[in-house]
N, C-alpha and C positions, 0 to 999 in steps of 0.2 A: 498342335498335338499335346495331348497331357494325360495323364492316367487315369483312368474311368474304373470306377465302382460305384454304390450304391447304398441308400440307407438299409436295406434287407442285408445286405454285406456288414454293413458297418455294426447292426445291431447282432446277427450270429455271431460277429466276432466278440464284441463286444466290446467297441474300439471305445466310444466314451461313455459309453453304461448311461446311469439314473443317477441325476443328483445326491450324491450321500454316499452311493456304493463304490463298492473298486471297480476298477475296468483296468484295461489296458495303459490309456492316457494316465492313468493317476500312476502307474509304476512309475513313470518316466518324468512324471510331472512335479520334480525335484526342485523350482527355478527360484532364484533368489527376488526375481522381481516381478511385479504386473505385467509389463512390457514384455518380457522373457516366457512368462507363461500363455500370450495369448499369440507371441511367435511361435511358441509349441504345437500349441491348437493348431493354426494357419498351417505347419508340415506334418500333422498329422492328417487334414484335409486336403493335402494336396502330395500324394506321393510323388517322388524324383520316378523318371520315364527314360533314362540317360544312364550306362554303367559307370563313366567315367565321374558324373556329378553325384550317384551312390557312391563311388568308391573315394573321392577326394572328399567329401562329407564325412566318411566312416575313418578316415586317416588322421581328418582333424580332431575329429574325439577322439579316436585311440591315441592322437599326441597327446591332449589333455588328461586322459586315463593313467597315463604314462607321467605325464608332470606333477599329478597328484597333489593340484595347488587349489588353496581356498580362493573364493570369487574375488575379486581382486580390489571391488567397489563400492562401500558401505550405503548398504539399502536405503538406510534415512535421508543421505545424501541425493540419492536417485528421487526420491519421492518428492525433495523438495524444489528438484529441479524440474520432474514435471509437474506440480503444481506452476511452479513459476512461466515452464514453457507455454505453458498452456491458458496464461494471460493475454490473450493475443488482441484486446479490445485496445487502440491507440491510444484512449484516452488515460489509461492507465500509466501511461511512459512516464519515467518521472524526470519531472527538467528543473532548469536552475530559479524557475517562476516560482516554483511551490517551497521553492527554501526561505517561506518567510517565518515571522512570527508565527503569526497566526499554527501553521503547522509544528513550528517545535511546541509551543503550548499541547495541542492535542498530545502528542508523543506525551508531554508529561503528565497528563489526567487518565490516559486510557491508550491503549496500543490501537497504533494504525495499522489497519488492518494488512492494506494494499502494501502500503510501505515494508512492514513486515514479510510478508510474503516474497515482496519481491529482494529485499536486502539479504532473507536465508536462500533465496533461488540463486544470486548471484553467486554466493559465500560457498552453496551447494558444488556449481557448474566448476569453481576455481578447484574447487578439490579433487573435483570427480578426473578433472582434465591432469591433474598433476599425479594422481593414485593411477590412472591410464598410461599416462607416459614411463613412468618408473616399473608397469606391469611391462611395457611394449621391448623395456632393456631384458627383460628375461628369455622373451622369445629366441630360439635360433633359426640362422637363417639356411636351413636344412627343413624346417619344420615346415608340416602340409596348412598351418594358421600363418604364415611368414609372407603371404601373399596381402591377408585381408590386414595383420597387420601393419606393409607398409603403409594399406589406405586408411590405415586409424592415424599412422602419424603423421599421414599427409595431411591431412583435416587438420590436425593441431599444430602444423607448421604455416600458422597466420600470424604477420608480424602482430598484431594486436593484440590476439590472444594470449600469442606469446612473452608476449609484454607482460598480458595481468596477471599470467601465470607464477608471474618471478615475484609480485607482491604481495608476500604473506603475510605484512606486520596485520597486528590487531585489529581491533574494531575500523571498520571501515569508513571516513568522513563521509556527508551524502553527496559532495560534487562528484565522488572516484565512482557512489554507488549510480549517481548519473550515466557519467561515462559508460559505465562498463551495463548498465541496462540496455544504453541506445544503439552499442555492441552486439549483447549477446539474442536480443531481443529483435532487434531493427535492422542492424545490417550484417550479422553473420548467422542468420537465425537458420537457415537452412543447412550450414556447417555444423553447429549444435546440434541440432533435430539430428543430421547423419550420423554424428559422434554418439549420440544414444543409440540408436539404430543398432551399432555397432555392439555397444556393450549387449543390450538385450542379445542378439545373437551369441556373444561370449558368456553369456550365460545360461543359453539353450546348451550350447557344446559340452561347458564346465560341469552342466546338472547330470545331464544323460552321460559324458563319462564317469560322473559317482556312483548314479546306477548299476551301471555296467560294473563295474566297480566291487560292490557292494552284493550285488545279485550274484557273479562269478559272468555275466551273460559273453556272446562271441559275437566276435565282429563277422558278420557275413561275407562272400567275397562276389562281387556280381560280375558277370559273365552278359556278352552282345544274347540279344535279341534272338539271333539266328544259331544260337547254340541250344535251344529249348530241354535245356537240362536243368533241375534241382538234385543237388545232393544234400543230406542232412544227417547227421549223427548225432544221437541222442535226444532230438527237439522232444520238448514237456510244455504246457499249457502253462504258463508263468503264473495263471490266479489258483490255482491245484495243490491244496497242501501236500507236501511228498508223492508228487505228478512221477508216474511212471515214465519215461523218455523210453524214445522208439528212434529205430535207423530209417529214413525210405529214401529211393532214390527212384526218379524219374527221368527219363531218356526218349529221343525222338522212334528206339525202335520199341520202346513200351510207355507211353504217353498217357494210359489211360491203370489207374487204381483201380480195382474192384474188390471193397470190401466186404466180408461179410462179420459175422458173431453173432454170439447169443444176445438178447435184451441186457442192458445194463455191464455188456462186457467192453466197453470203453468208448464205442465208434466214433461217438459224435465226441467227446474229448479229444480223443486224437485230432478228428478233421478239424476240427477247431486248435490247436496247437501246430498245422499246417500251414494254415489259414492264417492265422496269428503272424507266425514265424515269414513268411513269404510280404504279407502286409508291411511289417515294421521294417521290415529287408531290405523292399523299398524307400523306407526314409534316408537309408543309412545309419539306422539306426541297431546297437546292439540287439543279439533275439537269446530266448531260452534256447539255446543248444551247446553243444560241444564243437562242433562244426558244422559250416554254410557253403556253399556255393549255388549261385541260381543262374537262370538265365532270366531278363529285365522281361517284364509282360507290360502288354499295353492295359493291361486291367486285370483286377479280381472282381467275382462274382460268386457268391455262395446262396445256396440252400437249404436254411440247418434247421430253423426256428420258424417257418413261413406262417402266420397268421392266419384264420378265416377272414374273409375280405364279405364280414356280412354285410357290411354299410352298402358295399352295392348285389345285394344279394347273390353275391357267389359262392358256391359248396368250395370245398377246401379243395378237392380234387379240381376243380376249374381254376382255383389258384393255382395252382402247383403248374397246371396246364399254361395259364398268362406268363406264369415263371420259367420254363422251356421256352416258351415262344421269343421271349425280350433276351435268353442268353440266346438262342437259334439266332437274332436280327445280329448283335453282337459277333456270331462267328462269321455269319454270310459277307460280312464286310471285312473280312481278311485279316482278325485282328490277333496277336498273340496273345490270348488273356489266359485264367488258370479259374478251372470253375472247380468248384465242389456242392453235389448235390447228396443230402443225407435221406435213402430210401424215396426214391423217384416215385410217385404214384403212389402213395399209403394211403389215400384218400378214397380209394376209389375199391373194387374188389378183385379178386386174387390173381383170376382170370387178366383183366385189362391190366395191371400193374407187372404182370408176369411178360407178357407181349409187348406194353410198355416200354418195361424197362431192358429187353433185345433191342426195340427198334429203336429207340433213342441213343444205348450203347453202343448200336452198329453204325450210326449218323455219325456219332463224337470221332469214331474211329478214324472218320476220314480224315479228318482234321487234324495232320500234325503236327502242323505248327502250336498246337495247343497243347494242354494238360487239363487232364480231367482225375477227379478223386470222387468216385461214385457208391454210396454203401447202401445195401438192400437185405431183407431176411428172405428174400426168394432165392433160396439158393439153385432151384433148378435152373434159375436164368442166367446162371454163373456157368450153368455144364452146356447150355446151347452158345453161347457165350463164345467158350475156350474153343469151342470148332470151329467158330467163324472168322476171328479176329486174333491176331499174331500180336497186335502189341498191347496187348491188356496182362499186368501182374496182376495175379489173384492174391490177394492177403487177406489176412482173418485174424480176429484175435481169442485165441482161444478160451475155453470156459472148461476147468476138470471140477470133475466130481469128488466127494468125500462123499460119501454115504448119498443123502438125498437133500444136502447140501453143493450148490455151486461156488467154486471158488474162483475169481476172476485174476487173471494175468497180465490183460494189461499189456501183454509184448506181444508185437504184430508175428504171424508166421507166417508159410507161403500155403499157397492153397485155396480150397474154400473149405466152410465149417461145415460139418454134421451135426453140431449141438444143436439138440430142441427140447430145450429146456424149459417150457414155457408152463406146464402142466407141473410139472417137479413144483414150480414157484408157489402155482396156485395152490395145489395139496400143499406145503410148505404154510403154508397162511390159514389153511384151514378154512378154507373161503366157503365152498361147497357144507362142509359139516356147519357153518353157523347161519347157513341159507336154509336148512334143510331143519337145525333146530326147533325145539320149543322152548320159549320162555313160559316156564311152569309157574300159574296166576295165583299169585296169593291168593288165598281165602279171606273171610270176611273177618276174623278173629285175628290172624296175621296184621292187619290193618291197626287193629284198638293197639295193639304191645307197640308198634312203631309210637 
């Protein structure tokens, strides 16, 4: 079992964008080390499908949020350790054979290379373990990290280690850098490797509660499977400069959104701050809003941004169509997912999108176990709609007038819209008068003065 979504999801959202731009991942993506950031990535590709493993995730960073402490393990030091770790060729070991001449000469005409490497990986490892141990006295043992911490100091409870731990004189002779190579390297190397393990995770936690932190964001609270409820107050689209924030709240006796508005009056921003907000919810991770509660889905699926699919020559409406079909296989197998579809059928003409977008509304309906959030500018499929189906909230977001100026709001209200605004815009632009224009032809004497 694990949580199901899709690249068409992951790109509406815009969970890790285009090399260079912002997305999602890049809020979040705070971490002090390589290792840290690429555990990031890994639960951003695999949401938690479990309340109690969202909710114990989201406890351990609000402790962190709460503790307000910088990372505990100087970066340089991590880097030299995996470099070092990451020596793993035997030949490389260094033993009591190669402490001849011969080597101290090199040492003193030119730096060894290996040698080097390995004598700062060791000098690395002693510190990283000793800056760990004095972080692991801070913890309390009330705290929801008091678990994973005891397994950090159980790892560093090896008489050996323990040993090298205690010797911090100076420069190191190379018999101790022996030793402690054929240690850290050869026979507790998989204790090591875990003890990083560890930190990288401590500083997935540490980054994302800065965030959190720093952004004002809320810790979500997750709710069983079989409660198929989201409440949300205030959620805004976190990449939105001065993002308006909206309430909505979804329930098993009204499961299904149906939005409408004018053009450019928010729709797909919002769904996309739903969408958003419900994704990251998932990791356990803080979301843009004021307040959260969900109930855990076995998947997300969106809508928002669907592509022409001309490489195999399909019209955009037959997309749209393969994109119904693959959520349809999805719900046939009894799954609690949350879809969001932005104007069902735009591809195609008014007629078939109008009929559409009834029978596919009337299909979703049946399916309570699910959540659906559906926006169209057909509003008359909103009024055959409300007669058919009892659990569909109608919301809209409105559009007022100023003169033959539209002003947009931005806050969902209940209903469906009337705005048809669509002609206002184009007069508005002057589109018609500069279609209809003439550009009056210079003359021939106009031409000489230029």
């Amino acid at each position: 079992m694990s949580f199901k979504t899709d690249k068409q999801t992951l790109d509406d959202l815009n969970i890790f964008g285009k090399p260079g731009k912002a997305s999602i991942f890049s809020i979040y993506n705070n971490t002090s080390t390589s290792g840290g950031a690429a555990l990031l990535e890994k639960m951003f590709l695999y949401p938690l499908y479990d309340a109690a493993a969202i909710n114990n995730r989201s406890a351990t960073i609000q402790y962190f949020s709460a503790l307000n402490r910088p990372f505990p393990i100087r970066t340089e030091h991590l880097s030299s350790a995996e470099i070092y770790m990451g020596m793993t060729d035997p030949r490389t070991r260094l033993t009591m054979d190669n402490n001849n001449l011969e080597r101290k000469f090199n040492q003193l005409i030119a730096a060894d290379g290996d040698y080097k490497s390995i004598s700062k990986g060791i000098a690395a490892i002693l510190d990283i373990c000793n800056d760990l141990f004095r972080f692991l006295k801070e913890i309390g043992s009330d705290s929801y990290y008091h678990a994973e911490a005891e397994m950090i100091a159980e790892l560093l409870n090896n008489e050996a280690l323990h040993e090298a731990m205690q010797d911090t004189s100076g420069k190191m002779p190379y018999e101790r850098a022996v030793q402690l190579d054929g240690l850290f390297r050869f026979q507790i190397r998989e204790r090591i490797t875990d003890i990083l393990g560890h930190i990288y995770r401590l500083d997935v936690y540490m980054s994302v509660a800065k965030v959190a932190t720093q952004n004002r964001f809320v810790f979500p609270v997750a709710l069983p499977k079989n409660d198929h409820t989201v409440h949300l107050q205030q959620v805004y689209h976190p990449l939105v400069k001065n993002a308006k924030a909206n309430n909505i709240q979804i329930t098993p006796e009204q499961n299904i959104i149906f939005l409408t508005g004018a053009n450019m009056a928010g729709k797909s921003t919002f769904m996309k701050s739903l969408g958003i907000a419900l994704y990251v919810a998932h990791l356990g991770f803080p979301v843009a809003a004021e307040k959260m509660e969900f109930a855990v889905r076995d998947g997300i699926y969106t809508t928002i941004n669907l592509p022409d699919d001309l490489s195999s020559g399909n019209s955009h409406f037959y997309a749209e169509v393969l994109r119904v079909k693959k959520v349809a296989k999805e719900l046939s197998a009894e799954k609690n997912i949350f879809v969001i579809f932005d104007e069902l059928f735009r591809g195609t003409n008014v007629k078939d999108a109008y009929e559409g977008t009834i029978a596919i509304t009337e299909a979703f309906a049946e399916k309570k176990n699910c959540m659906f959030v559906i926006s169209t500018h057909i509003i008359e499929a909103g009024d055959v709609l409300k007669e058919r189906c009892a659990n569909i909230n109608f919301v809209y977001l409105p559009t007022i007038m100023e003169g033959n100026t539209p002003k947009y709001t931005y806050q969902l209200a209940a209903g469906i819209t009337a705005d048809r605004h669509g002609m206002i815009i184009i007069n508005n632009e002057r589109i018609l008068e500069i279609i209809r224009s003439r550009k009056k032809k210079p003359l021939p004497h106009e031409f000489l003065r230029r």
